[in-house]
Every structure is written in C-alpha cells, then in structure tokens.
C-alpha positions in Angstrom: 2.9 177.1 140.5 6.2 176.1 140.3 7.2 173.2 143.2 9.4 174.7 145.5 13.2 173.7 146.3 14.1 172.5 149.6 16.1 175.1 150.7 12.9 177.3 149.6 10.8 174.8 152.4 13.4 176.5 155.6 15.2 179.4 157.2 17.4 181.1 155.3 20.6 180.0 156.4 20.0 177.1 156.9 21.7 175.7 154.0 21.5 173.6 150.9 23.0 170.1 152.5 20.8 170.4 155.8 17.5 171.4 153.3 18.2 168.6 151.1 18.8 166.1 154.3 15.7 167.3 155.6 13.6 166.5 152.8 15.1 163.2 151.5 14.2 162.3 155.7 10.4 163.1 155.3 9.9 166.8 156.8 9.0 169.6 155.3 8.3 171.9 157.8 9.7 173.4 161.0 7.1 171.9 162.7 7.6 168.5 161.8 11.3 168.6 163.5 9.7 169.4 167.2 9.3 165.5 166.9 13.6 165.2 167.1 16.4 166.0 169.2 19.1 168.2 168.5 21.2 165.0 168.3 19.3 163.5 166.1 19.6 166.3 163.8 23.1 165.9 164.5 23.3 162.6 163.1 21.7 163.2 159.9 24.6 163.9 156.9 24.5 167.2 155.9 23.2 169.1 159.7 25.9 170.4 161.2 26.4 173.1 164.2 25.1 176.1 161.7 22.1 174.5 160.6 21.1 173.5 164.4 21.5 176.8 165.3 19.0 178.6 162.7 16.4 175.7 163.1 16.3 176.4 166.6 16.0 180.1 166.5 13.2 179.7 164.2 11.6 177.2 166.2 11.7 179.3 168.8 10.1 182.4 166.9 7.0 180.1 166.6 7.1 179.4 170.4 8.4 175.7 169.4 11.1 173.4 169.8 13.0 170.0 169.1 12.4 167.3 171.4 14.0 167.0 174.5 16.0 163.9 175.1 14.8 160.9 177.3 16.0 160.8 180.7 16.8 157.4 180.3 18.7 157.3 177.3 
C-alpha cells in the first residue's frame, strides 16, 4: 500500500501548506488537534483562516474540538 500524502491524512480543503504543517508538527489525525487551540493553529506557518475553518467543521462532525484557551493566559 502505497503511504499516503499529507493532504490525503485531512479534510479536503484543507490545503497542501496547512497538511504539510500539520505533519512536519507531529499529528496526523483530527483527533490529535483537540489537544490545540485555534491560536495555536494560527501560529503554525502555513494555517491560515481557511484551514481553521475546515478543521473545525470536521471536528465538529466527530462531536470534537480544539482546545479551549486557559482562562489565565
């Protein structure tokens, strides 16, 4: 079986720069991004707005989603 691509690993749309940033940061699947924030997407090159936006509708197909932020921070 051939290994897949990143951008094979996540929603379609979710695009080749976010996939790739993804990966090279150690997750590989949707489940693994409940464990971040949406601004901590944010800061990773190559996640913009777009990319947010179909993580988090997928997320929320599974009845998941990112981590809320601290109250203290």
């Amino acid at each position: 079986m051939p290994e897949q691509r990143p951008a094979d690993r996540w929603p379609k749309g979710t695009g080749n720069p976010a996939s790739s940033a993804l990966e090279h940061a150690g997750f590989s699947t949707l489940e693994d991004l409940t464990r971040l924030t949406e601004k901590e997407l944010l800061a990773m090159h190559g996640i913009g707005p777009k990319a947010i936006g179909v993580l988090k509708a997928a997320l929320a197909d599974r009845g998941l989603a990112l981590r809320e932020p601290d109250s203290s921070t």
